[in-house]
N, C-alpha and C positions, 0 to 999 in steps of 0.2 A: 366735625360731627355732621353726618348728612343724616336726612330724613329722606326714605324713600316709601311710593304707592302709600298719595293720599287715601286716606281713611273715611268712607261713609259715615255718616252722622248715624242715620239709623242703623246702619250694622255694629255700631259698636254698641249702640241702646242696648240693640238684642242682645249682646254678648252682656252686657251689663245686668239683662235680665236673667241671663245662665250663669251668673252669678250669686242666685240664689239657690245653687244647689248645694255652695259652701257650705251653707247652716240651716239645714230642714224647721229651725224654728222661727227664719226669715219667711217661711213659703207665703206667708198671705201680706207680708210688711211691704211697704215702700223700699226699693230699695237703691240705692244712692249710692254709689263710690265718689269718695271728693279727695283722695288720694288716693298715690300708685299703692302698689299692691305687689312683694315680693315671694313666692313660695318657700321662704327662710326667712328663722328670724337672727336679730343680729349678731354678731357672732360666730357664722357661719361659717365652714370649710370649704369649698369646693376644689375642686380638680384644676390644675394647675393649666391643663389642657383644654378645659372645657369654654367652646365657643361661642356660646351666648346664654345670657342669663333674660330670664322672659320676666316679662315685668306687664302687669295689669292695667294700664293706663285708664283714669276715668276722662271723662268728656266733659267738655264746657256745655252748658247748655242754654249760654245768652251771647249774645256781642260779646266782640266779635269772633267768638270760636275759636281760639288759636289751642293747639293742642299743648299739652304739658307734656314740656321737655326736661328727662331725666338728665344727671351728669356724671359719669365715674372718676372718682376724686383716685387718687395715691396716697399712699401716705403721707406724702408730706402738702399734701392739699390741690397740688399743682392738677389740674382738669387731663383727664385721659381721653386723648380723641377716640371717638366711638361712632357707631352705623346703628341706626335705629330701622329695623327692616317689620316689615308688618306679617304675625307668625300664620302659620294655617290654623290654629286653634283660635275662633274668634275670641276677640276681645281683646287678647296678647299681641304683647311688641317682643322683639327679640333686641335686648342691647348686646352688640358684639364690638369688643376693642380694637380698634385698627389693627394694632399690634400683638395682641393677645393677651394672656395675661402673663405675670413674672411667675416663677417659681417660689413660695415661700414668699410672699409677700401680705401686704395689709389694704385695704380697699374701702371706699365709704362709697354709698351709693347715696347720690342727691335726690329726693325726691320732691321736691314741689308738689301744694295742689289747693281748691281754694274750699277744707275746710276753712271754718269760721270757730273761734271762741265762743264763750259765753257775751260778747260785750257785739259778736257777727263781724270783728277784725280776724282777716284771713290769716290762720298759722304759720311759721314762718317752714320753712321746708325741713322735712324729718332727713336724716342722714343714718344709714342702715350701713352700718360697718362688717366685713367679712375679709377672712383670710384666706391665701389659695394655696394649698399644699402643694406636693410632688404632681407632676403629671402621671395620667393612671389611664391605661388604654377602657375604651367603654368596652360593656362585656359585652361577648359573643357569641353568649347565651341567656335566656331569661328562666332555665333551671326548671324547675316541675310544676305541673299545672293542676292542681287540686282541687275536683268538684266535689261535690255534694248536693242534697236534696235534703228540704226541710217540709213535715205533714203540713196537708192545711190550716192557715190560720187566716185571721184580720188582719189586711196587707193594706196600707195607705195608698192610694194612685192618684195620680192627676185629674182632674174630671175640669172642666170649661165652664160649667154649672155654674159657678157665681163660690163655690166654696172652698175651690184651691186644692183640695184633697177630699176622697169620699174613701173609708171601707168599705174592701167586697173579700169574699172569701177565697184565698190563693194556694198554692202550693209553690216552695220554693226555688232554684235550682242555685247554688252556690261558687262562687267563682272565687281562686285566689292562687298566689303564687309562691312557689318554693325559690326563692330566687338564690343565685349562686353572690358570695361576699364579691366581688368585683360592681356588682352593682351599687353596694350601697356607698360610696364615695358620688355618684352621680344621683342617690335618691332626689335632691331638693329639685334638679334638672329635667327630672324624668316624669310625664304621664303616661297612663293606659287608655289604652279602647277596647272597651268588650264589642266584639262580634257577636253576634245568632245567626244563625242557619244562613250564613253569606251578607249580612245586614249589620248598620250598625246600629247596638242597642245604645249604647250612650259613650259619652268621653268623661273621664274625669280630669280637673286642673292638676298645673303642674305640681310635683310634690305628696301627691294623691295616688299610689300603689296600692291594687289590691294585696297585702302580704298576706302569709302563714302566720299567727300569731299577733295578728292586731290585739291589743288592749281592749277594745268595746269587740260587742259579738253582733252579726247581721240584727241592723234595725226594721224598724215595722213598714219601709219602706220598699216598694218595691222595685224599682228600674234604678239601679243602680248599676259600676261598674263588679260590686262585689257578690251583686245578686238578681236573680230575672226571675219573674215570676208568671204563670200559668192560673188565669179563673178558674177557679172550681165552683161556680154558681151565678146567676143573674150576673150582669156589668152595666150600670147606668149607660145612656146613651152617648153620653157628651164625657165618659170617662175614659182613662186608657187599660184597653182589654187587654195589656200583655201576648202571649203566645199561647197555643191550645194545647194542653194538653198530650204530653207524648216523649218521643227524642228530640234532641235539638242536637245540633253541632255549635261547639263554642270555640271561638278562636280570641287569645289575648294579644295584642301588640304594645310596645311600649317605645314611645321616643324619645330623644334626650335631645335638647333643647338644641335648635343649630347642628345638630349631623343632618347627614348627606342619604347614610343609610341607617339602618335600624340591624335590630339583634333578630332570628326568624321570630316568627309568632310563635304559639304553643297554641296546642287545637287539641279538642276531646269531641267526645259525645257524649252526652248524658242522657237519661230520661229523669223524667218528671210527671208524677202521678199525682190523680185528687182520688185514688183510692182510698176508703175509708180501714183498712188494712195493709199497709204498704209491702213490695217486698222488700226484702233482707239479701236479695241477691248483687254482690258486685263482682265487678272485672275488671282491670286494667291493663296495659298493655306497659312498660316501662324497662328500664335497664337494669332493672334486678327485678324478681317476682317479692310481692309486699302484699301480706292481707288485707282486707279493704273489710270494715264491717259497714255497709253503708244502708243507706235508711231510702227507699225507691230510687233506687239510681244504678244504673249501668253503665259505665264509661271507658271510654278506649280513649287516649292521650294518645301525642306523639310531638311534633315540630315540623313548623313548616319545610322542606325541602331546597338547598341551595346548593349551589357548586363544591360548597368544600363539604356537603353533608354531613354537617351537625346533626345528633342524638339529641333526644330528649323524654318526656317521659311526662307521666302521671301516673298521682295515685285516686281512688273514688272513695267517700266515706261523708258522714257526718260534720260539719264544719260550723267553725262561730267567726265571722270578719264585719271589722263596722261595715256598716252600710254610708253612702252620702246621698245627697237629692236628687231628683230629677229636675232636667230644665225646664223653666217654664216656659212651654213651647209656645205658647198662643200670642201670650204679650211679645214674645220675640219676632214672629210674625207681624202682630201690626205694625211693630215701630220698623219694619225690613221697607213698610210701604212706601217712605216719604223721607223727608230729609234733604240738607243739604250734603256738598262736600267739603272737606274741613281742608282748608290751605295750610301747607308747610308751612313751619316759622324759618 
């Protein structure tokens, strides 16, 4: 097992702190990881092909700092050598198997970490079990990109103020994916990043896709990866004003934990009004013509452009997708300030 690029103390705080966008009802808590963290839970499938599984690591935060090291067991117990390489999405480790995984096999993942009991004796380490099916090529496409727009309402946002979140009054713009079945055997592997107008609006964790057909519908939050939101009146000082008002261009990416390259993006434009009247007009642009009734919003899709020139498409209309948090950007900032660095075990 090697450990490679030690790890900032404070850069993992701060990821630790973008950890609260997991559960918008953490937004003003403490919060604390004292164990790893897998985007599955036990029982799992993954792809038989798939080269690394991202794992959460928390941080020591006394003497002598040594990091928690995970271990990939077999079935029959025997330890699976593995690379622990440090991911581009802070806060994440990528474990990758020397060897890779088997075909049809059974797997435990060791995790160590130093919750505490009720008696403050540290737990002893959770082992998260999964199984890895056929190998399955990642897709080659991330299938249709679906906007919408939602009238003004009470939108929660970040503000620095001392309150963690303030209402101001917003107008929607909705983001989510048609994605083709090849994708979902790599779902638990895969996150997104919403783009705006060349920027990026936020990332979500691994396992975190905007889809078509979420279960919960867009929450009252705004900067998310399923949704972005435009002022439509005053915005405290110390709050986040989102975008103004108008078209934006959205582009989705999505990566799968350990590839080299990704699937193109998918890119629209949409508008976004705080018209007290919205229009009723859409457009799309996609690989069949599809009526769009959509609620202010104007949109052209299409797919990024590459050598073998993949197709892609959109449709525009009204949409309902959970929403998740925004990071909290400031505490991740201070803790960026200071820190040591944390030596390899």
């Amino acid at each position: 097992m090697n450990l490679t690029s030690p790890i900032r103390l404070p850069a993992l705080l701060a990821a630790l702190a973008l950890g609260l966008c997991a559960n918008p009802a953490l937004a003003c808590s403490p919060f604390f990881l004292c164990k790893p963290r897998v985007p599955f839970f036990a029982g799992a499938q993954l792809p038989a092909s798939a080269l690394a599984i991202p794992i959460q690591l928390p941080t020591s935060l006394q003497p002598p700092y040594e990091p928690i090291v995970p271990q990939l067991l077999d079935a029959s117990g025997t330890v699976v050598a593995i690379d622990l390489v440090a991911d581009s999405l802070p806060g994440w480790t990528l474990l990758k198997p020397v060897k890779g995984f088997a075909d049809h096999a059974s797997y435990a993942l060791r995790l160590p970490g130093f919750c505490q009991d009720g008696n403050g004796a540290v737990l002893p380490p959770e082992d998260v079990t999964f199984t890895t099916g056929a190998k399955a090529p990642v897709p080659a496409t991330l299938g249709t990109l679906v906007l919408g727009a939602l009238p003004p309402a009470m939108v929660s946002v970040w503000t620095a103020a001392g309150s963690c979140t303030v209402p101001i009054l917003a107008a929607r713009g909705t983001v989510a994916l048609d994605v083709p079945p090849e994708l979902a055997p790599w779902h638990a592997l895969a996150r997104a990043e919403l783009w705006l107008d060349g920027q990026v609006w936020t990332q979500a964790v691994y396992g975190d896709l905007p889809l078509v057909g979420d279960a919960q519908g867009v929450s009252d939050f705004g900067r998310t990866v399923r949704s972005f939101f435009v002022a439509c009146g005053d915005v405290p000082s110390m709050a986040d004003a989102g975008l103004k008002p108008g078209p934006h261009h959205v582009d989705v990416r999505v990566h799968i934990a350990g590839e080299f390259s990704d699937a193109p993006y998918v890119f629209g434009d949409v508008t976004v009004a705080c018209a007290a009247t919205p229009d009723s007009d859409a457009s799309a642009t996609a690989d069949a013509d599809a009526d769009a009734d959509a609620t202010s919003v104007v949109a052209e899709c299409g797919v990024a452009a590459t050598e073998g020139g993949r197709e892609g498409g959109c449709s525009a209309g009204p949409t309902g997708h959970r929403a998740g948090w925004w990071a909290v950007g400031l505490l991740a900032l201070a803790l960026l300030g200071g820190g040591r660095w944390l030596r390899p075990r």
